[in-house]
N, C-alpha and C positions, 0 to 999 in steps of 0.2 A: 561395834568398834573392833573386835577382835577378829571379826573375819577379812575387813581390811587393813589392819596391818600386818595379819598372816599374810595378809595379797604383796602390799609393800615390802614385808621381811624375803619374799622368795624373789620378788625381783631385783634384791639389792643383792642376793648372794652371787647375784653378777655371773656365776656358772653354773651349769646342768649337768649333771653327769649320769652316764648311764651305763648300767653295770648288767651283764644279760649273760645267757649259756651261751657258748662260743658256737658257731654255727661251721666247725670247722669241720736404694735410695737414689729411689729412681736418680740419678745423678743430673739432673738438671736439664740434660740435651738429648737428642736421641740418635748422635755420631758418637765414635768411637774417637773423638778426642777429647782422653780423659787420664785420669794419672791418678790409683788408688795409692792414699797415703793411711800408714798404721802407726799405734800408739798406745800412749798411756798413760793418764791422769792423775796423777799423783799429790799429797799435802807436801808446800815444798819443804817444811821443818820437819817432818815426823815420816815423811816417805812412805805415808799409809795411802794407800789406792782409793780413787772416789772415784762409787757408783751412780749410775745417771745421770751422769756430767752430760749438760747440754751442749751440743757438738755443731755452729751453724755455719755456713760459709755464708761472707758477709756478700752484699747486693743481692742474694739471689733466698729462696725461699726452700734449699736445699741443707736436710739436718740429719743429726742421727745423736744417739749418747752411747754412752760408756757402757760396757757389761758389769756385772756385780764383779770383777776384777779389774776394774778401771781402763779396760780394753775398748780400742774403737777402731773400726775401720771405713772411709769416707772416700767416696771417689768423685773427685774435683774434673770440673771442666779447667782445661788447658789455658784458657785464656784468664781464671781467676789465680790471684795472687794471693791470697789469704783468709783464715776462716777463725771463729772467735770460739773460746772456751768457756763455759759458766757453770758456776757452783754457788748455789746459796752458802752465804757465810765465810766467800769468799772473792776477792779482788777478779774479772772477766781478765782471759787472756788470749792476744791478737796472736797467731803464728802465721808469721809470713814462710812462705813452702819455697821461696827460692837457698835457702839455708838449710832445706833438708831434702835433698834429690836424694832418693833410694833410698831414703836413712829410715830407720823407727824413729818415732819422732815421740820425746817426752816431758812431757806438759806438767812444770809443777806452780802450783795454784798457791798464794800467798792468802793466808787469812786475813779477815778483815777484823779489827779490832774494836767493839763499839765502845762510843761514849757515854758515860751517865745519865749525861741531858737528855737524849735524845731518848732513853727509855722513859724518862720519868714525864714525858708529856701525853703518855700513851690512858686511853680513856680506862678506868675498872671496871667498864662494862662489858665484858666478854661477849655475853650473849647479843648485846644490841650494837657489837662488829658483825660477828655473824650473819645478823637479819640484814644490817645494811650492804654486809656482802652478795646475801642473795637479792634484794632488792634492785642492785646496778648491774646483773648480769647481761641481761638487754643492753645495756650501753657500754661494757666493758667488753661483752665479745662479739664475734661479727655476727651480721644481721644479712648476710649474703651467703649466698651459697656455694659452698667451696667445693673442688676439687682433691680429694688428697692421695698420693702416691706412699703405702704404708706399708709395713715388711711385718710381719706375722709371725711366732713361733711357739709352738707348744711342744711339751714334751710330758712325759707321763714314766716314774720310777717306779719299780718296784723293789722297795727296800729304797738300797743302794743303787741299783743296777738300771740302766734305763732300758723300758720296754718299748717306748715310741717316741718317736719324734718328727715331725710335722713344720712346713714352714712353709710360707706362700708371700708372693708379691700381690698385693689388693687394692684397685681404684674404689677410694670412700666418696662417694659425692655425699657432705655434709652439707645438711638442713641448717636452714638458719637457725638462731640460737633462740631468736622468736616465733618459731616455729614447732607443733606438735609433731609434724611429719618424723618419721623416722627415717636414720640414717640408711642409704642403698649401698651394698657393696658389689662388686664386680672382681671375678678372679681372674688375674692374668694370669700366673703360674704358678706351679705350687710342687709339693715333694713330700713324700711319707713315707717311711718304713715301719713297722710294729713287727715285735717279736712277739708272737701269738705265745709261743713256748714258755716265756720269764712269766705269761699271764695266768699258767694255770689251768683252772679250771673257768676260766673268768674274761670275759674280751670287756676291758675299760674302757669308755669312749668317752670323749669331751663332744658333746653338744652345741653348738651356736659359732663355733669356729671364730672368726672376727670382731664377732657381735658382741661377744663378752670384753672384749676391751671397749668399744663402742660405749655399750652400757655403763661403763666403769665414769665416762664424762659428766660428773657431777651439775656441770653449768648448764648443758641441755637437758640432761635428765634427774633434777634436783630429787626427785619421788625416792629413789634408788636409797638416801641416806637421811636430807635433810628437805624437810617441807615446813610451812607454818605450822602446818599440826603437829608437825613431831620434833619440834625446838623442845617443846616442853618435856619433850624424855631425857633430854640431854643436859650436861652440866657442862658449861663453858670456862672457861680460864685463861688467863695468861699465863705464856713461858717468857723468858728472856727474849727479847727479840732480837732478828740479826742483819744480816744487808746481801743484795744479794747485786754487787758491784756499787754502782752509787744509790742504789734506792733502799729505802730502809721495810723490812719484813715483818711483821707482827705476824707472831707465834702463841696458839691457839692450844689449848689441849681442850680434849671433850672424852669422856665418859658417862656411858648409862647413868640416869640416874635411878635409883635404889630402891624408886617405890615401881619401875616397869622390870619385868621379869621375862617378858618375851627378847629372844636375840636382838640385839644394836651393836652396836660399835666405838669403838675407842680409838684417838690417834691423836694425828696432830692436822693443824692448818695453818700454810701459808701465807699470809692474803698480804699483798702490794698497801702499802701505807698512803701510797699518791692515790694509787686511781679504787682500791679496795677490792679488785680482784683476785680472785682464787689463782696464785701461783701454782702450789703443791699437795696433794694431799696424800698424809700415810697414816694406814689406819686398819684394824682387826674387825673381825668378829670376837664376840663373847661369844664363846662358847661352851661358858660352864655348864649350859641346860643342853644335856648331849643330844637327847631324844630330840626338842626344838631345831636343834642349830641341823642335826643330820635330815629333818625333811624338808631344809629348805634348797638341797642338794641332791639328790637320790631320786630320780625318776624308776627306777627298777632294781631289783636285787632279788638274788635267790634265795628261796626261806629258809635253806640253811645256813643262815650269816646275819651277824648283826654289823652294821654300816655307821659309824660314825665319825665327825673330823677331829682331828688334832688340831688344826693349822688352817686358818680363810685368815692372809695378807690381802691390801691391796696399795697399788701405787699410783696415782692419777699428777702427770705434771703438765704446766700448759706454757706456750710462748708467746713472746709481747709483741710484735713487731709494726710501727708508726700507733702506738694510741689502742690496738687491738691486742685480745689475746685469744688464741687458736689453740685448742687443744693439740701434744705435742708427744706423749707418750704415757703407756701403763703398764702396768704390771698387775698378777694374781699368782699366790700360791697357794695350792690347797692343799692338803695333807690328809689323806682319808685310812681310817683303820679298819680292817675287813676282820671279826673274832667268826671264825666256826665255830657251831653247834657242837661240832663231833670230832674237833683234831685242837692238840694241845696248843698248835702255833697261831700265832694272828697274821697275818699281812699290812704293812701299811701301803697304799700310794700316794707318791707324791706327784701335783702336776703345777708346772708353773706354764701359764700366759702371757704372752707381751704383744706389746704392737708399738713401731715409732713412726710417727709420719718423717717419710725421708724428700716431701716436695709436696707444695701444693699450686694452684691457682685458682680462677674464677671460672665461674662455669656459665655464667652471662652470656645466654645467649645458642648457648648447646643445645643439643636435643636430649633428652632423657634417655637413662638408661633401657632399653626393653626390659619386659618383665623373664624372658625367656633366659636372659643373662644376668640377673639379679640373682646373691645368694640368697637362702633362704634362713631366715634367725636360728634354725632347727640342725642347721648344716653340721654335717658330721665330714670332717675335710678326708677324702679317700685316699686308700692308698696306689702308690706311685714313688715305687724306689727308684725311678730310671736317672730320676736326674740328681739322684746322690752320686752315680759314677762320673759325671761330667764337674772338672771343677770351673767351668767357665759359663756354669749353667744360670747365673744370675745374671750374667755379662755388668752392663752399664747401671744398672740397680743396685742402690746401698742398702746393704742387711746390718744387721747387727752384728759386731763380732761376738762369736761364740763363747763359751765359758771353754777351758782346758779339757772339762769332762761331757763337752757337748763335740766337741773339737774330736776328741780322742773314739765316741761313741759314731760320728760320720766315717770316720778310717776304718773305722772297725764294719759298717756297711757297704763302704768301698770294697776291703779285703772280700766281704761274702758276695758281692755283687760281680767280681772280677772269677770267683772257683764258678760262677755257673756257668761264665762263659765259655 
């Protein structure tokens, strides 16, 4: 029993990392008539910013969300008029884009306020939503094989300061949801710098590139968190529930339970009250067993150092659209603390992961990807500063808008990319 849920605990930590001696959205159409519009997602009472706000233009299967500063940037085909905003827990908002030629455009979202009733017909059995939640994932998510056009980005601190940063446009041809196959990616283009120098003595690499937001899709790959066998580690519960436009949310909390002492997880779950799909889920490591938690992360390190996390987040959210729901974006942050043997200071890094799908379709009928142009789970994304100097290097592809300190760390690889020439 213990050797495979050591097997289960390393595949749910969803990242590899490898620590070694230094050896030193899609926008819909494929013309240029299109019009990026930017913004920002706001409570409209309390003017507080909301993060991973889902971002979709409506008729068309083009999306993107919010940065953890309520920041979005989306680039519409010409001939669409408007695109919908959504936040659990809050009223969906239509902006029509003839009202805002050139402008920043800012989005404030009205809470939704629930009613008593509507909580108090909710079942006390936590655990046996749960089970029925995974029970209908076959018919809640698709059963075809999709297409998806996905924007990538990792970056890697040390301390405060960032040593890398990483970001790639990625075709996922996604397996059915009733399917063991595994997800295939394909890079279209991609972009890296690392400052070997802020690393030390130390090259930090993230492992698996894509794959680890991949992984993070709880509906294809239940093993990762929740299986039949491992309900029983878990304690389920109810929170308040809330609505996320007109459909009503039940809100889930889970933590270890008390008698398993191997690393699991805590957070919360969204799950759809009509159809009982897995909306969102946010959730930690336990990581009070340091030794534990840190080998399920650490493929290599030097023996003078001991490797441990502070910090394993994750964010997995999915979209509905006719009757289905398609997985839609993620998130990882990890936080790792490097102590020397022989020097008074420690090091932490910190690396966060995402991926949002900015387009999908069917793939009925395609040819498969060759194996020649498949990433490989292992992938270590290479470096290529060339297309930090170019600001037009995504073109007609929706990325994520950056954070302020991701924004300010690109200018600052512009500036050193501009003194070589």
């Amino acid at each position: 029993m213990a050797t495979s849920v050591n097997y289960r605990a390393q595949l749910t930590a969803l990242i590899v990392l490898l620590l070694c001696a230094p050896l030193f959205s899609f926008a819909g159409n494929n013309s240029e008539n299109f019009t990026e519009y930017k913004g920002i997602v706001t409570d409209k009472s309390t003017g507080k910013v909301l993060p991973f706000a889902n971002v979709v233009v409506e008729k068309t299967n083009i999306a993107t969300v919010t940065n953890t500063e309520g920041e979005f940037s989306i680039k519409i085909p010409d001939d669409i008029e408007s695109f919908s905003v959504s936040f659990i827990g809050y009223k969906s908002k239509m902006i029509h884009l003839k009202a805002y030629d050139g402008k920043r455009i800012k989005v404030e979202m009205e809470p939704i306020i629930l009613e008593l009733p509507e909580v108090s017909v909710i079942s006390k059995d936590a655990t046996a939503l749960v089970q029925a939640m995974m029970q209908k994932r076959n018919e809640n998510y698709s059963v075809n094989e999709m297409s998806l056009t996905a924007f990538y980005r990792e970056t890697i601190k040390k301390n405060r300061s960032y040593a890398s940063l990483s970001e790639a446009v990625v075709d996922v041809y996604k397996q059915p949801y009733t399917s063991y196959k595994m997800d295939v990616v394909k890079l279209y283009k991609s972009r890296k710098k690392a400052d070997y120098n802020k690393l030390d003595t130390l090259v930090f690499k993230l492992m698996g590139g894509p794959f680890n937001s991949l992984y993070l899709d709880l509906m294809k790959n239940p093993e990762m968190v929740f299986t039949e066998d491992m309900l029983k580690n878990y304690e389920f519960s109810f929170d308040r529930s809330t609505r996320s436009d007109d459909r009503l949310i039940y809100v889930i909390d889970f933590k270890q339970s008390d008698l398993y002492d191997e690393p699991l997880y805590y957070g919360k779950l969204y799950i759809d009250a009509q159809s009982l799909a897995l909306k969102s889920a946010v959730f930690k490591l336990n990581i009070s067993n340091r030794d534990a938690a840190s080998k399920m992360f650490i493929v290599k390190k030097p023996l003078s150092s001991n490797v441990y996390p502070v910090e394993a987040s994750y964010r997995i959210d999915y979209l509905e659209n006719n009757g289905k729901w398609y997985y839609g974006y993620s998130r990882i942050e990890l936080g790792l603390r490097i102590n020397w043997k022989k020097k008074l200071f420690n090091t932490t890094y910190y690396s966060t992961i995402e991926m949002a799908v900015t387009d999908r379709e069917s793939t009925e009928g395609d040819k498969p990807v060759s194996r020649k142009e498949r990433l490989r789970p292992t992938v270590v994304i290479s470096d290529e500063a060339s297309g930090f100097s170019d600001p037009d290097f995504w073109g007609e592809y929706n990325v994520i808008e950056p954070e302020k300190s991701i924004e300010s760390a690109i200018k600052k690889i512009q500036k050193q990319l501009q003194k070589k020439d």
